[in-house]
Structure formats: structure tokens, C-alpha cells
C-alpha positions as a printed Julia matrix, in Angstrom:
176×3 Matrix{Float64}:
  79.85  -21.31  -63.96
  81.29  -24.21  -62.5
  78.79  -26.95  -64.12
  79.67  -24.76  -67.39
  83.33  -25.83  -66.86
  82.57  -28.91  -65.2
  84.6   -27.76  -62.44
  84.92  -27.07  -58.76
  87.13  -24.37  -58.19
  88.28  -22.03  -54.68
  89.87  -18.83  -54.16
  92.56  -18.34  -51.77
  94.62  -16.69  -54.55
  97.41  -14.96  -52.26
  98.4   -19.11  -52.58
  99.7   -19.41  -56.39
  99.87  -22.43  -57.54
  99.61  -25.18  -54.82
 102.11  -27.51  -56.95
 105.1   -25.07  -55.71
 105.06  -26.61  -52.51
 107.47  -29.85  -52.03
 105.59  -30.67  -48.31
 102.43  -29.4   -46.16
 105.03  -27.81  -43.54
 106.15  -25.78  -46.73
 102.45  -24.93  -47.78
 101.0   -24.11  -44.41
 104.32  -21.71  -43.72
 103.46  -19.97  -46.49
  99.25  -19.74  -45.99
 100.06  -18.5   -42.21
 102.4   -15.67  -43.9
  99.69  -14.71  -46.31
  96.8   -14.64  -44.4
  98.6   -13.43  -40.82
  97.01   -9.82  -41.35
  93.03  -11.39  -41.65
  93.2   -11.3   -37.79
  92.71  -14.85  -37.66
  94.31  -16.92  -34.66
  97.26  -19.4   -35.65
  94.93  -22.51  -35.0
  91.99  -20.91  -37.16
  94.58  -20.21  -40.11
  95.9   -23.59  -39.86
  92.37  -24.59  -39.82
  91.38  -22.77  -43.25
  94.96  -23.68  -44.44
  93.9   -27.53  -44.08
  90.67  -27.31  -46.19
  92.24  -25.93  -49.3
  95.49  -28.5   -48.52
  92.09  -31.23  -48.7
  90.99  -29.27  -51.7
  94.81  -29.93  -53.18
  94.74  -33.65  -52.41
  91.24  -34.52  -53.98
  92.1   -37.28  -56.52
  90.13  -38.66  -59.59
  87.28  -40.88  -58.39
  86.42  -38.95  -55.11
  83.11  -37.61  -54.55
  81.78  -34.13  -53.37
  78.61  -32.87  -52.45
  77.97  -29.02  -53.42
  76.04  -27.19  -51.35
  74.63  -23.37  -51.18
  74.7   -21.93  -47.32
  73.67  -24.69  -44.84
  70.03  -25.97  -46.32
  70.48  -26.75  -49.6
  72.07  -29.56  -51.89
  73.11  -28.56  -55.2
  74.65  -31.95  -56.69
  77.27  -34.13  -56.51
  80.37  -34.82  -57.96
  83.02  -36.86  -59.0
  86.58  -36.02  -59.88
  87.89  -36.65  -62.95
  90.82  -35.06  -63.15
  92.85  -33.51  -59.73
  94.3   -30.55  -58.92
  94.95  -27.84  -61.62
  95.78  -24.11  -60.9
  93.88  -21.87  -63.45
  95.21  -17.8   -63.2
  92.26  -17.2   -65.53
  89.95  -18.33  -63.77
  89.07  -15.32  -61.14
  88.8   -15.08  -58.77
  89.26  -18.85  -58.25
  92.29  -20.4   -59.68
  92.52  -23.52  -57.28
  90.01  -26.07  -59.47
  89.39  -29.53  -59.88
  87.81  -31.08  -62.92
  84.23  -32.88  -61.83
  81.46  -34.79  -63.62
  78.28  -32.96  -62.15
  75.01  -34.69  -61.2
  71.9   -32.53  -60.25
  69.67  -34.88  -59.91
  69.59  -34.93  -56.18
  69.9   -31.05  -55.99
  67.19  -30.39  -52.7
  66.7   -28.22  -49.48
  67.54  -30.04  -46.54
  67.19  -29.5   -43.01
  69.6   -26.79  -41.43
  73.05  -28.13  -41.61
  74.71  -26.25  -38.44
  78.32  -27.84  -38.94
  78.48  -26.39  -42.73
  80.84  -23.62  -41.16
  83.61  -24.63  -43.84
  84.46  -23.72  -47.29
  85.94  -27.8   -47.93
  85.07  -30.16  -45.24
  84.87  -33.94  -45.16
  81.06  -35.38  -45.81
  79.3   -36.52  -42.89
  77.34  -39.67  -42.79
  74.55  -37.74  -42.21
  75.28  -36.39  -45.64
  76.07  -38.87  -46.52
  72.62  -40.18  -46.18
  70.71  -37.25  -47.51
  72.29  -37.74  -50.72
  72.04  -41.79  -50.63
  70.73  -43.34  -53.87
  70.34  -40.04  -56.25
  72.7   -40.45  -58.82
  72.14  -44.53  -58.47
  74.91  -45.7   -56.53
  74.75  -46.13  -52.91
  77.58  -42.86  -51.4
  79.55  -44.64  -49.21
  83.43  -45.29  -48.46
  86.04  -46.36  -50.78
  85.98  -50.44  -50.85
  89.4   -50.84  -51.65
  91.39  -50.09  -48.16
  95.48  -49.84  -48.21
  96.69  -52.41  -45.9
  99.43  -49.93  -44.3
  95.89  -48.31  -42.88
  94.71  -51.4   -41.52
  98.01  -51.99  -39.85
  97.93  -48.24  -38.46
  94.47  -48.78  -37.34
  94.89  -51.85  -35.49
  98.01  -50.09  -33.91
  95.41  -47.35  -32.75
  92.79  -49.45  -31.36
  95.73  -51.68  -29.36
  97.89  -48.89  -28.51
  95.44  -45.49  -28.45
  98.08  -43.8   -30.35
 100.12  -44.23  -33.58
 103.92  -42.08  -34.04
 104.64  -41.89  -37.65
 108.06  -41.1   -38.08
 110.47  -40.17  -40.86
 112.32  -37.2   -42.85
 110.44  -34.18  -44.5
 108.39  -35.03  -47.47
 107.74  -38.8   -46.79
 104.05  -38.98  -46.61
 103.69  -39.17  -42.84
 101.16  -36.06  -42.68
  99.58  -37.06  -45.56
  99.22  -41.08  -44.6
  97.67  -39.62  -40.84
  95.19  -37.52  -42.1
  93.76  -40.63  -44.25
């Protein structure tokens, strides 16, 4: 379905549309409220809470690796287009917009950290995946300098305070 719709979509559809939200305080108030009766601990719901927020900030030109359960490769993708929210779509209306390449689909050895539905790739992914689609997978060249000012910052200081009012980017600049 999804290379049909050249898609990758997720569920989570107690949510609505993720565009609602003005901040990630807003968002993740909301996610804790709708998912509080799973039985889930706060730090586990914040923890699924940040993997569709991830999901939400994908942009066009990032890359993602599908997988099915923890030894096998499907493809990879790029995003074309971000974020949409599709209510036809059941049962999963969160969805970005991804040119699909299955050339590198394969079994690979057991992956025990693929615990998540969204998670970061790994180098060691990263490496299984190397080369298939012809283009070596590896980080973004272009680096914002306000990152290499934070990181120097971190490796002088150990730590980093990011300060400013609600909706400013300081969540979203510390997680990059």
C-alpha cells in the first residue's frame, strides 16, 4: 500500500492532525492525555510521543530505511513532500510523501534495538544499506552554523541551556 501511494504513513489517530499544535509542549500534553489509559509510564508515553513528533518533523530530502520486524530491509526512501494528515487513509492518517527504492530490500542480521515504530538510523544501518540505491547514506553535508556554535559550546562546556519563550525553536534546535 504504501509504495502504491508512494507514501510512509503511521497511526496514532487519537492525534488528529499534528498541524493543530503551535509547540511540542502543546503536542506531547495532548499525546499523554490520549494515550494515559494504555498503561504506559509517563517516560514511555513521552517516549512514543517523540517518534511520531520525529515522524512530524521529517522534511523533503531526508532519508528512511523501511524495515519489516528486526531482520529485514524493505527499501529506502526519500521525502518528497513533509508532513500531510490524510483522515482517509485508515487506519494511518499521519503520512509523508516518499520516492521508494527496493533495490536494496534484504534480510539482515537480527536488529535487537528495532524496538521503535520511528527511530533515528544507526550507522550500523547505516552501513547495511551503503551503496544500494548509488549514493553513499550518510549525513547531511550542509551543517547550520548555529549547530557548530552549540556543539563547540558542548564539547567546552559539557552542557548547552537554550533559552527563550514558548514556540521559539529551542526543543526543536536541541534535538538536531
Amino acid at each position: 500500500q504504501f509504495l502504491e501511494k508512494k507514501i510512509c504513513a503511521v497511526g496514532w489517530v487519537e492525534m488528529g492532525d499534528l498541524t493543530k499544535f503551535t509547540s511540542y509542549e502543546e503536542y506531547l500534553d495532548a499525546f499523554q492525555q490520549a494515550y494515559a489509559d494504555g498503561g504506559k509510564s509517563s517516560s514511555a508515553l513521552k517516549a512514543k510521543a517523540s517518534e511520531l513528533w520525529r515522524f512530524y518533523e521529517l522534511k523533503t530530502g531526508d532519508r528512511i530505511v523501511a524495515n519489516k520486524g528486526k531482520s529485514e530491509i524493505l527499501g529506502l526512501g526519500e521525502v518528497v513532500e513533509p508532513y500531510s494528515y490524510d483522515p482517509e487513509n485508515e487506519p494511518y492518517h499521519h503520512q509523508v510523501r516518499v520516492k521508494w527504492d527496493q533495490s536494496c530490500a534484504m534480510s539482515v542480521p537480527f536488529q535487537g534495538g528495532w524496538n521503535r515504530t520511528i527511530d533515528k538510523v544507526t550507522s550500523e544501518v547505516r552501513d547495511l544499506v551503503k551503496g544500494h540505491d548509488g549514493t553513499e547514506v550518510t549525513e547531511p553535508p550542509d551543517i547550520d552554523p548555529l549547530y557548530l556554535k552549540m556543539e563547540k559550546a558542548l564539547n567546552s562546556k559539557g552542557q548547552l541551556i537554550l533559552q527563550g519563550p514558548p514556540g521559539t525553536g529551542k526543543t526543536f534546535h536541541a534535538r538536531r
